[in-house]
C-alpha positions, 0 to 999 in steps of 0.5 A: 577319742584315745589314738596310739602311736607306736614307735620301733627300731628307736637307734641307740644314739636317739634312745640315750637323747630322749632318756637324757632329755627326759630326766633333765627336765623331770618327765616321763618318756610319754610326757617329753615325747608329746612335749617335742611333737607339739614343739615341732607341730608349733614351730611347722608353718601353716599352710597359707595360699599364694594369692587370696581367695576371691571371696570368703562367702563362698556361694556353692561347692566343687570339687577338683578332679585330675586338678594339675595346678588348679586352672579349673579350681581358680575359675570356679573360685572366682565364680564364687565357688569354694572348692572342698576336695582335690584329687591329683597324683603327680608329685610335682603338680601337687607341690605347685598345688600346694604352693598356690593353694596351701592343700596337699591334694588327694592322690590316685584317683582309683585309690580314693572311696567314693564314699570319703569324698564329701557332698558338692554341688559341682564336679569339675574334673579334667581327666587325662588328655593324653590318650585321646590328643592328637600329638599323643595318640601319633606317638603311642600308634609310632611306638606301637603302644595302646591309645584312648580306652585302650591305655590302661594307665590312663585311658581307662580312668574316665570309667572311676570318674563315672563311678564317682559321679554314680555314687555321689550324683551331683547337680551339675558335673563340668568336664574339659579335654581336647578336641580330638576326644571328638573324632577319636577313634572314628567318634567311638570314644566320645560315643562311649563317654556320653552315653555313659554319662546319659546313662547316669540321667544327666542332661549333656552339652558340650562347646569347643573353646579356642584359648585365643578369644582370652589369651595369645595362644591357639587352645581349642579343648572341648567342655562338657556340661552335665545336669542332673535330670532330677534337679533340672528336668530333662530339658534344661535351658542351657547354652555355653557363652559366646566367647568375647569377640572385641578382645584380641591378645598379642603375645608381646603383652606377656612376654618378660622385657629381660629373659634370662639367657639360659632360655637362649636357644644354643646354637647346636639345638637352634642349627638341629631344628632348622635342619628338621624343618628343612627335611620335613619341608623337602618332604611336603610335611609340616613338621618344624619349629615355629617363631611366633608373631608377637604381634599375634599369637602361638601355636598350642603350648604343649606338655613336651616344651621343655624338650626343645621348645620348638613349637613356640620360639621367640625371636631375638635379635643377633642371636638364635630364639629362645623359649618362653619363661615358665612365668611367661607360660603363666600368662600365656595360660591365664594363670594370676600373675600371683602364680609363682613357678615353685618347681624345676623349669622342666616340670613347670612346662610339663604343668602348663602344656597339660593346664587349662586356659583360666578365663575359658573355663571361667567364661564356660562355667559362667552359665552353669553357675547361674543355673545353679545359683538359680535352682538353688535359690528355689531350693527352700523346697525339695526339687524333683526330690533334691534338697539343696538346703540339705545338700549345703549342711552336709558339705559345712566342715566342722568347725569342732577343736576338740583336742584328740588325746595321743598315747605314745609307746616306744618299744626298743 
């Protein structure tokens, strides 16, 4: 296959270059610019992963949805999933993505055809939380702003997902959000979403996980686990894991032994909080900072830390508190310690107050993969008109090197 690639508004200066360059070593326009462009594509450094896959014999399929950094991604992985596609639009997130994962993820959601996503056996997806958090809807309600469905930005992007469900009908669909998807909007909201989701013939389930059972912090977000009425009947045998009950984390296991002083609150912002706390207090509400147990655990790590840091301090002795490290959120979030902060601290707090606590979601798709696996290995047959061997050799990437030949056209 021919492609072209054409060049305008060449400067001067790069005119005479390639017209010297060319001529020095005998070749035409055409050959030296395909000449630099394959230097260049040799000298680029591969794409390579922060930390390794768990497993090179991948097991089933999954794709990533609203991905953030890659919670949901590094849970499934180590499930024994490999994931073929990853959709996230902030900038910031995609360069941590691609930092720890070697793939730049697709962009906005409401700009990719369903039709370009490829086949998968699970869908993963956890979409914006904002609009039905309880932190989020108390600030858009105090500015006067739409919340929930209402959110144009973001409320309504729940809807693309159910297009991209409808079209490409996985086995098993696997979502995450807060808690107060619940009770938002008096249940109308979750009303809507499993309806909608019941509508599309998929068997609903659904398990509030507090992150406390797997890490020193206070996270309870709710899963939603969907099978496919046509693969799995339409009465699946399904109960969420029970969460481990033996394991209590502190806080003091995962924090730095030499903090960088520039986490130290300063003494105007650590005199400003204490005097909030104390005009809240004298007005019966709960509102103020919070010094965390390191003998227990935090409050909710949430996307605005890097304001103030105020929900979880550290307490130091002689001086005022400080904030948790970007690394420490890392395993304040079961994130691999591999995991390397690859972006501004500001940016890192906004990632891991809007992450996924790792190991739960590790422990609630624990089940779903086994139900999976178990239907698949009865899949030497069609089931309830499914294929999964069909299924698998669609979603096999091509392993073709054919090389593409490339005109080049420079127009001055």
């Amino acid at each position: 296959m021919s492609k072209q690639i054409l060049v305008r508004n060449i400067s001067k200066e790069v005119g005479e270059w390639i017209e010297q360059e060319r001529h020095q070593y005998n070749m035409t326009q055409q050959e030296f610019i395909l000449s630099t462009l394959n230097k260049a594509h040799v000298a680029t450094p591969k794409n390579e992963r922060m930390f390794p896959k768990p497993t090179n014999n991948p097991q089933f399929t999954f794709i990533d949805l609203f991905a953030g950094i890659g919670g949901v991604r590094i849970a499934f992985e180590k499930l024994g999933g490999e994931c073929i596609f990853t959709s996230e639009w902030d900038k910031y997130a995609q360069k941590t993505y691609k930092a720890w994962f070697g793939e730049m993820p697709a962009g906005d959601i409401r700009k990719i055809k369903p039709a370009d996503i490829p086949n998968h056996d699970i869908l993963a997806a956890g979409f914006p939380c904002q609009p039905f958090s309880i932190a989020g809807v108390s600030k858009k309600k105090s500015l006067g702003m739409a919340h929930g469905f209402k959110d144009k930005n973001q409320g309504n992007l729940f809807f693309y997902l159910a297009t991209i469900i409808e079209a490409k009908r996985p086995p098993i669909i696997f979502l995450e959000n807060v808690k107060n998807l619940k009770s938002h909007d008096g249940g109308r909201t979750w009303e809507v979403i499993t309806k909608k989701l019941e509508e599309l013939n998929y068997s609903i389930f659904h398990k509030i996980y507090d992150g406390a059972h797997w890490v020193p912090q206070h996270r309870e977000r709710v899963f939603i686990v969907g099978f496919n009425k046509k693969i799995f009947g339409n009465s699946p045998e399904f109960t969420f894991p029970e969460p481990p009950k033996d394991k209590k984390p502190k806080l003091r296991d995962i924090l730095e032994k030499a903090p960088k002083e520039k986490y130290t609150l300063t003494k105007h912002l650590w005199e400003y909080l204490q005097d909030y706390a104390r005009r809240h207090q004298e007005k019966g509400n709960g509102f103020g900072f919070g010094i965390a147990d390191p003998d227990g655990i935090t409050r909710t790590l949430s996307a605005r830390y890097y304001k103030d840091g105020s929900e979880i301090l550290i307490a130091q002795k002689n001086k005022q508190p400080r904030r948790l490290s970007p690394q420490e959120c890392v395993r304040l979030m079961g994130f691999p310690e591999q995991c390397k902060v690859v972006v501004s601290d500001t940016q890192a707090y906004r990632q891991f107050g809007n992450a996924v606590v790792v190991p739960a979601v590790e422990t609630a798709g624990k089940e779903v993969v086994k139900m999976l696996l178990s239907k698949k290995r009865q899949g030497k047959q069609p089931l309830n008109g499914y294929d999964f061997s069909n299924l698998r050799k669609s979603n096999k990437r091509s392993t073709s090197k054919r090389e593409r030949a490339f005109e080049v056209h420079i127009t001055k």
